[in-house]
Every structure is written in structure tokens, then in C-alpha cells.
C-alpha positions as CSV (number, residue, x, y, z in Angstrom):
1,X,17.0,-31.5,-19.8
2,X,14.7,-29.2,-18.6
3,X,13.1,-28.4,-22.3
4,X,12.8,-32.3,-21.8
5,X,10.6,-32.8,-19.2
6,X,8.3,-29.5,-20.2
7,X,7.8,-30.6,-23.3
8,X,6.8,-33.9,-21.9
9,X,3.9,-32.3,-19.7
10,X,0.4,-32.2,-20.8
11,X,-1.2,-28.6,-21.8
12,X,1.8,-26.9,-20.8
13,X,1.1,-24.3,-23.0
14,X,-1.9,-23.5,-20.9
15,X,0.4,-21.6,-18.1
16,X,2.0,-19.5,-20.5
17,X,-1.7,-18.3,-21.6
18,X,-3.3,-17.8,-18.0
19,X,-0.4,-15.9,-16.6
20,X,-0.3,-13.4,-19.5
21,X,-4.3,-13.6,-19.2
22,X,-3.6,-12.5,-15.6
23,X,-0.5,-10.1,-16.0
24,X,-3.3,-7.9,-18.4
25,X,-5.8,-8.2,-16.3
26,X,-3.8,-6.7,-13.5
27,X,-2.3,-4.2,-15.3
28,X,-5.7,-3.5,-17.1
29,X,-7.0,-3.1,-13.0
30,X,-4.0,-0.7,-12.2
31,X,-4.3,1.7,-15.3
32,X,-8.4,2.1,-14.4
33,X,-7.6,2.6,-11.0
34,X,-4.9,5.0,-11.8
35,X,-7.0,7.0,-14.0
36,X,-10.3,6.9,-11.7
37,X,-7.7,9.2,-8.8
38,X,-9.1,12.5,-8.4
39,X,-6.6,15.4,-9.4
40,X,-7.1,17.1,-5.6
41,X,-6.2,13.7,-4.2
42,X,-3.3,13.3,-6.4
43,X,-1.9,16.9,-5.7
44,X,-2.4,16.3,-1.8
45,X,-0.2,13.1,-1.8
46,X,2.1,14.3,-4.0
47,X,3.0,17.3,-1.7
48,X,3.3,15.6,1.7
49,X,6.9,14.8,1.1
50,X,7.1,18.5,0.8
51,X,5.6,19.7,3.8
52,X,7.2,20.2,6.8
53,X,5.0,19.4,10.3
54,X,2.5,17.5,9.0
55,X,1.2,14.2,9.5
56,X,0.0,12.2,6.7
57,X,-3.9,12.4,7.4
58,X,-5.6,14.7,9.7
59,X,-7.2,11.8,11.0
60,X,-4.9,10.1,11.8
61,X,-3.1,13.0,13.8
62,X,-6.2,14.2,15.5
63,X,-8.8,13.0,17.6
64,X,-11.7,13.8,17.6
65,X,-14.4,15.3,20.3
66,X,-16.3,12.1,20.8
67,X,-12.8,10.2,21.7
68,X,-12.8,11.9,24.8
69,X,-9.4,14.0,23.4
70,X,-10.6,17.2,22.8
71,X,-10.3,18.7,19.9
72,X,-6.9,18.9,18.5
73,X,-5.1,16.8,21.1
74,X,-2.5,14.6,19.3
75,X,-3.0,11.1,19.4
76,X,-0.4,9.5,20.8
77,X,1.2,6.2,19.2
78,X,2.3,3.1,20.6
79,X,6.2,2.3,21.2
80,X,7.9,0.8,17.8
81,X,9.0,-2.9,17.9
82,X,12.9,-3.7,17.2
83,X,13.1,-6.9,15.1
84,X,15.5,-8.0,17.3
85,X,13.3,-9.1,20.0
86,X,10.1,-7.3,21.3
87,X,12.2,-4.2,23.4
88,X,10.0,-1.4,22.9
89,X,12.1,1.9,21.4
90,X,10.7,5.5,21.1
91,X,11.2,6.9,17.5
């Protein structure tokens, strides 16, 4: 039934070309991006799962002088959400 009614539709075979057209070109995107990384950048995210104490980016950990927090006062970080309802819970 179904090879039925595709077959009856006009330039069907014009999906099958655009989405592989656009499956390359987003796995064309991917592998440049991938390969335009820098090696230090690569190295630095690779270890964080390793490292114990550290936040993901100093920047995000830290604020700065101009904040008004000193300079190496922790930012602090708003309560988590529970999906079931809008109860705020410390993690």
C-alpha cells in the first residue's frame, strides 16, 4: 500500500536527494569543525572528568573584580528546579 501511494507522488525522488544532500553537508560541517579544535583545548576538556575540585571554566566559577566579588569569591548558583513542580532543591 504504502509503495502505492509513494510511487503515486510527484518528484518523490527529490527527498531522497536533499536529505542525503543535507546529511553530507552536516557531516562535512562536523568533520571541519572537528578538525579546526585546538590540541590544548582538546586536552583541557578531555581531562575535566579527571580532575577532582574543579569547575568546568574558571569563569564560570569565579568572579571577577569589577562584579563587585572580589577576586576569587565563588559565584553562587541559583536553586535547581524539580520537574515535578517548581519546589526549589539544593544539589
Amino acid at each position: 500500500m504504502y509503495k502505492e501511494v509513494l510511487e503515486s507522488i510527484q518528484g518523490i525522488s527529490l527527498y531522497g536527494i536533499i536529505s542525503i544532500c543535507l546529511f553530507f553537508i552536516f557531516f562535512a560541517g562536523v568533520l571541519v569543525w572537528s578538525c579546526a579544535l585546538k590540541k590544548n583545548y582538546l586536552n583541557t576538556m578531555g581531562n575535566l572528568p579527571l580532575e577532582e575540585g574543579n569547575s568546568p571554566s574558571p569563569r564560570l566559577s569565579r568572579r571577577s573584580a569589577s562584579e563587585g566579588g572580589g577576586e576569587g569569591e565563588p559565584v553562587s548558583t541559583p536553586p535547581a528546579f524539580s520537574p515535578m513542580g517548581n519546589h526549589p532543591q539544593k544539589l
